[in-house]
C-alpha positions as CSV (number, residue, x, y, z in Angstrom):
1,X,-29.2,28.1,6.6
2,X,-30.6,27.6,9.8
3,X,-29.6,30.0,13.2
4,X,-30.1,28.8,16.3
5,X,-30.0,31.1,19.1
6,X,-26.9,31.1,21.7
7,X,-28.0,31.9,25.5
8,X,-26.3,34.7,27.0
9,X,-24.2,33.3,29.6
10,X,-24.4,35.5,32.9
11,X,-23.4,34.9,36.6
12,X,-26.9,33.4,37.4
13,X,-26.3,30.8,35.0
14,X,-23.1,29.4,37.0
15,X,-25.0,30.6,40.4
16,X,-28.6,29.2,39.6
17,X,-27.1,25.3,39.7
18,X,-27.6,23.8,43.5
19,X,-23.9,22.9,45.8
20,X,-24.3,19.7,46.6
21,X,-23.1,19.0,50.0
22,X,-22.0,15.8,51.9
23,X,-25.2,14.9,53.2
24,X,-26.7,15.2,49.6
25,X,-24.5,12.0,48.5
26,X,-25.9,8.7,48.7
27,X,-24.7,6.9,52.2
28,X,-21.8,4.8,51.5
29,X,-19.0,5.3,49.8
30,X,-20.2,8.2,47.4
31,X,-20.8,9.9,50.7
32,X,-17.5,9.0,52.5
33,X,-15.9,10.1,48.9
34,X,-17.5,13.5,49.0
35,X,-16.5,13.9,52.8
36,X,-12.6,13.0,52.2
37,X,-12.8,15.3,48.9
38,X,-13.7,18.1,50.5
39,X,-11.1,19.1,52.3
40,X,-7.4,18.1,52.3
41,X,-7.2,16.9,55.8
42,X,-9.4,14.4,55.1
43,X,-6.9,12.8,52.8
44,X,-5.9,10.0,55.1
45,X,-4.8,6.9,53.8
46,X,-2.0,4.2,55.4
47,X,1.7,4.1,54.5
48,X,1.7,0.1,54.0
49,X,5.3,0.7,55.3
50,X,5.4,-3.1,56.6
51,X,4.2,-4.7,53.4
52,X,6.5,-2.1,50.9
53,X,9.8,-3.3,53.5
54,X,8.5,-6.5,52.3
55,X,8.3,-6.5,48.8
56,X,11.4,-4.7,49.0
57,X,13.1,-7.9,50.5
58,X,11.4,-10.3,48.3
59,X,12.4,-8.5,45.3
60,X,15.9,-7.9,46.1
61,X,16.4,-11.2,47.5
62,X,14.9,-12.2,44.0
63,X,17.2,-10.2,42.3
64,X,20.3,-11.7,44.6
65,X,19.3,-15.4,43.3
66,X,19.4,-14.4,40.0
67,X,22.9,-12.7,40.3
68,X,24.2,-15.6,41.9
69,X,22.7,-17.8,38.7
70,X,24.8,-15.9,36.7
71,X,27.9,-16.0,38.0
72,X,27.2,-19.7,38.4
73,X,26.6,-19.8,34.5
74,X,30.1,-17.3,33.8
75,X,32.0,-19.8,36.0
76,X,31.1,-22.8,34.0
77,X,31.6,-21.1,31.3
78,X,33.9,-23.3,28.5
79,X,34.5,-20.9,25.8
80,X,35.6,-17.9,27.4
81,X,35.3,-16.0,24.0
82,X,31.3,-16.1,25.0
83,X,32.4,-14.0,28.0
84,X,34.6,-10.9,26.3
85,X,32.3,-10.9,23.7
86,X,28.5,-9.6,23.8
87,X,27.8,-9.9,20.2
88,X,29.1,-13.7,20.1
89,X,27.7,-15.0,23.2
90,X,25.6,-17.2,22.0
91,X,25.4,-19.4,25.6
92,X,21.1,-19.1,25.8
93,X,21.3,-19.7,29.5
94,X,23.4,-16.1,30.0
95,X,21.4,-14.0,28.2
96,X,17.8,-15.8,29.5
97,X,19.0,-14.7,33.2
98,X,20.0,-11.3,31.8
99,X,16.6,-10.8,30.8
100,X,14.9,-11.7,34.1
101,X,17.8,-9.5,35.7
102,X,16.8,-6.5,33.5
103,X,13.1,-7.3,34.4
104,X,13.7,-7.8,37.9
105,X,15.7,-4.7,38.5
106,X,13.6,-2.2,36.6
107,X,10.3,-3.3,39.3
108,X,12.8,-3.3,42.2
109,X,14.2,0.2,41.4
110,X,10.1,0.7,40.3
111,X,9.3,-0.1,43.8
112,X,11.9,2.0,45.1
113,X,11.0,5.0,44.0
114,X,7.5,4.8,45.2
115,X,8.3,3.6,48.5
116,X,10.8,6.4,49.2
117,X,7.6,9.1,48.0
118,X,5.7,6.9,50.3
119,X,8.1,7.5,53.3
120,X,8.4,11.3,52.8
121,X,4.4,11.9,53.7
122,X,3.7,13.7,57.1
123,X,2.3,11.3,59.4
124,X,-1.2,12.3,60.2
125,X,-2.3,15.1,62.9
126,X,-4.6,13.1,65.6
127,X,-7.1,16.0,65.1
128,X,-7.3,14.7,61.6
129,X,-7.8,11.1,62.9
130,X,-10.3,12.3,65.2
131,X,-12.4,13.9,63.1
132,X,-12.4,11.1,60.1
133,X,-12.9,8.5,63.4
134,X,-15.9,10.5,64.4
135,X,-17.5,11.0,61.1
136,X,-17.3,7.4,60.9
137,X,-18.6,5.9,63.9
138,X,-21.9,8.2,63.9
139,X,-22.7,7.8,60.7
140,X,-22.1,3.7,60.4
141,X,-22.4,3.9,56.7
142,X,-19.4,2.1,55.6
143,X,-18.7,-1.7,56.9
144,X,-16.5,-1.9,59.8
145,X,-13.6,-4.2,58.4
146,X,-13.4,-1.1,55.3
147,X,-12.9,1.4,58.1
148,X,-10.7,-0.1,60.0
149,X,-7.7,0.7,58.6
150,X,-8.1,4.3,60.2
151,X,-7.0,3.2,63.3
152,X,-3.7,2.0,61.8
153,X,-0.6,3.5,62.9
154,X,1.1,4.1,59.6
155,X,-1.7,6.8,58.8
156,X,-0.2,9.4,56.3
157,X,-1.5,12.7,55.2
158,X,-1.6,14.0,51.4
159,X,-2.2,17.6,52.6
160,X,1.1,19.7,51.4
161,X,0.3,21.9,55.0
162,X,2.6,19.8,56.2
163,X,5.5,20.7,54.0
164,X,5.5,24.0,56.2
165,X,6.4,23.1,59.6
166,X,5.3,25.6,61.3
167,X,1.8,25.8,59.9
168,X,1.3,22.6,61.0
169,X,1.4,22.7,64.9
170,X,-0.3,26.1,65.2
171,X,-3.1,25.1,63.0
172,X,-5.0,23.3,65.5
173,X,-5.3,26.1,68.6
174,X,-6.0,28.5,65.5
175,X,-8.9,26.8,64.2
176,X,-9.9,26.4,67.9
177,X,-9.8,29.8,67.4
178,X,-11.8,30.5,64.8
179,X,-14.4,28.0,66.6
180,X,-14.6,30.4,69.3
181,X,-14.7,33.3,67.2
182,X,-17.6,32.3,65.3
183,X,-19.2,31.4,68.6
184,X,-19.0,34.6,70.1
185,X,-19.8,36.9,66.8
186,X,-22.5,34.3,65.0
187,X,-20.5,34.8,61.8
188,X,-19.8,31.0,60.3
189,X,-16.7,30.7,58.8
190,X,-17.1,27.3,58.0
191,X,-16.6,26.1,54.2
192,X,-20.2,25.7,53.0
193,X,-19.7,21.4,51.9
194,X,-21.9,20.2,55.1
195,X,-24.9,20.9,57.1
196,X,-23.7,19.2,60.1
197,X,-23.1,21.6,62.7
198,X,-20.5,19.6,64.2
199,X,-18.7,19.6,61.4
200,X,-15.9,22.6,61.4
201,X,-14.4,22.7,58.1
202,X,-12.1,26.0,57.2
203,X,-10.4,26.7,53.9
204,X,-6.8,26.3,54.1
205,X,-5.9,29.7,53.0
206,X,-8.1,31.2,56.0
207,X,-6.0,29.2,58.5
208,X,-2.4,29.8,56.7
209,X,-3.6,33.5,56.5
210,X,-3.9,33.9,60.3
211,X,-0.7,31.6,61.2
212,X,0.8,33.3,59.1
213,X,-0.1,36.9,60.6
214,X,0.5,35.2,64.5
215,X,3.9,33.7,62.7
216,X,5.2,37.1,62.0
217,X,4.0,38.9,65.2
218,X,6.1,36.3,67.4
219,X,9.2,37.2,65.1
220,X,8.7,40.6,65.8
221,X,8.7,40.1,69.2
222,X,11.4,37.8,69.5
223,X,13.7,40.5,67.8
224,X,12.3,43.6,69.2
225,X,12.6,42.3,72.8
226,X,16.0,41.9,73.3
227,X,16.8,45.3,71.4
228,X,14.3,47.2,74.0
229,X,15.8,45.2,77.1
230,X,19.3,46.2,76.0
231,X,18.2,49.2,76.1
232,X,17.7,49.5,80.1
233,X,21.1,47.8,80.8
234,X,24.1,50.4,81.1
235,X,27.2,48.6,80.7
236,X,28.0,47.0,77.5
237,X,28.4,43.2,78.7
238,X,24.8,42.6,79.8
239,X,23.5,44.2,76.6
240,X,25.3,41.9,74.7
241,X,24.0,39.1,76.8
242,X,21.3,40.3,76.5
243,X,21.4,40.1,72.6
244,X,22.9,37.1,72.9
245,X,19.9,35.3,74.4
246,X,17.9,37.0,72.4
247,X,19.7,35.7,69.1
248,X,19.5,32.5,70.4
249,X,15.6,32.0,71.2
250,X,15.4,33.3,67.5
251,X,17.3,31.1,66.0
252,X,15.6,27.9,68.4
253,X,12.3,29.0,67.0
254,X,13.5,29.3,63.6
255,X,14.7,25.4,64.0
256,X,11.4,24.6,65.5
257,X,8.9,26.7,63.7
258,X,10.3,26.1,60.2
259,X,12.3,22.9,60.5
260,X,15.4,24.5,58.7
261,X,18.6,23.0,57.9
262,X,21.4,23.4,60.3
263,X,23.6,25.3,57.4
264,X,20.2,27.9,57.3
265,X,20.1,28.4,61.3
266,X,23.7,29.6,60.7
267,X,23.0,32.0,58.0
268,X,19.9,33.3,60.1
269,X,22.3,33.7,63.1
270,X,25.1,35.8,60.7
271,X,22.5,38.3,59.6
C-alpha cells in the first residue's frame, strides 16, 4: 500500500497566496466586477421602476381580458349544469381560459412580489454615485452606453446600511473623518482591495463601530442635559419645562435618527 505524504497546513500556507487587488483584474468588466465586489456601496444597480409599473399594467390588463372572456363564455352558457358542476363541465372553451387565467395570474402575482422587494431598496447615497461616477470616467474602461445607466435616477443600493437609519446619514462626515484622521497620524485605515490612493474604502464595521460610539454619546447628552439644567431652576414649573423640552428633542431624534414607528416614539416617551 502506497503512503503519500499530507503537507502540514500552517498560517503561511493561507498567508503565502498573493491578494489580488482591483487594479490586478483585467480592464473591463472583470475589473469593474472586482471594484463593485469589494465593497457594498458599490452595489448600485437601477430600480427599472418605469418598466416594472409597466409590465405590471400589461399583465393585469392581460389578465382583465381574459376575465372578461370568461364571463362572456359563462353567459352563453346553454347547459347550466356545466356551470354548478366542475367535474362535468365539459365546455373546452371554459376550462382553456382557465388555464391561461391560472398562468397569467401566477406571473402577475410572480411580478408582484419582486417589484414590491424592488421598491423597498434605499435609494442610493450621492457619495456612492460619486464615487462609482468617478471610478468610471478616469478609468474609461467600460463603453459609455454600458455605463450610463449610473446616471439614472432610479439608482438603488443593495447595502443593508441602510436598513439602519441613522447609520446612514452620519456615515459620510464619519468617513470624512476617518480621511482626516489618517491624514494627520499616517496610519491607513483603508481596506487593502486597491492601490489607488484616491480610492478611500473602509470596512463597514469600522464606520458602524464609530456611529455607533458618536450615536450613543449624543443620547447621553440629550438626556443628561435637561436633568443638569433642571437642576439650576428653583421652582418646580421651569424644571418640568425644562424636562419637557428635553423629552421632546429626544424623542425628535429618536424619529429622525432611527426612523421608528409612531406607536415606538410613544413608548420611548412613557419610559
Amino acid at each position: 500500500m502506497l503512503h503519500h505524504s499530507i503537507p502540514e497546513l500552517t498560517t503561511e500556507t493561507y498567508t503565502s497566496y498573493p491578494v489580488w487587488k482591483v487594479e490586478d483584474y483585467p480592464p473591463g468588466y472583470p475589473r469593474f466586477a472586482a471594484l463593485t465586489g469589494s465593497h457594498p456601496s458599490f452595489y448600485v444597480f437601477r430600480r427599472f421602476a418605469a418598466l416594472r409599473a409597466r409590465m405590471l399594467l400589461y399583465k393585469q390588463d392581460n389578465i382583465s381580458s381574459l376575465e372578461s372572456t370568461l364571463e362572456r363564455i359563462d353567459l352563453e352558457e346553454r347547459k347550466v349544469l356545466f356551470l354548478g358542476s366542475r367535474r362535468k363541465d365539459v365546455n373546452e372553451a371554459r376550462r382553456d381560459v382557465l388555464e391561461k387565467i391560472d398562468k397569467a395570474m401566477a406571473d402577475y402575482d410572480d411580478l408582484m412580489s419582486r417589484t414590491q422587494r424592488a421598491l423597498s431598496y434605499k435609494p442610493a447615497r450621492a457619495r456612492d454615485l460619486s464615487n462609482i461616477r468617478d471610478w468610471l470616467g478616469d478609468t474609461g474602461s467600460i463603453s459609455r452606453e454600458e455605463t450610463a445607466y449610473i446616471w439614472h435616477t432610479d439608482l438603488v443600493s443593495l447595502s443593508d446600511l441602510g436598513s439602519e437609519h441613522a447609520l446612514e446619514w452620519i456615515k459620510g462626515p464619519i468617513e470624512d473623518a476617518i480621511i482626516w484622521f489618517s491624514y494627520i497620524t499616517g496610519k491607513d485605515f483603508r481596506n487593502n482591495i486597491s492601490r489607488d490612493g484616491r480610492m478611500h474604502i473602509f470596512s463597514d464595521r469600522l464606520v458602524k463601530t464609530a456611529a455607533r460610539v458618536i450615536l450613543a454619546f449624543l443620547a447621553s447628552t440629550i438626556l443628561l442635559v435637561p436633568v443638569i439644567v433642571a437642576t439650576l431652576f428653583g421652582t418646580l414649573l421651569l424644571r418640568l419645562g425644562v424636562v419637557l423640552v428635553g423629552t421632546t428633542a429626544f424623542i425628535t431624534a429618536l424619529s429622525l435618527m432611527a426612523n421608528a414607528k409612531m406607536g415606538e416614539l410613544f413608548m420611548a416617551g412613557a419610559a
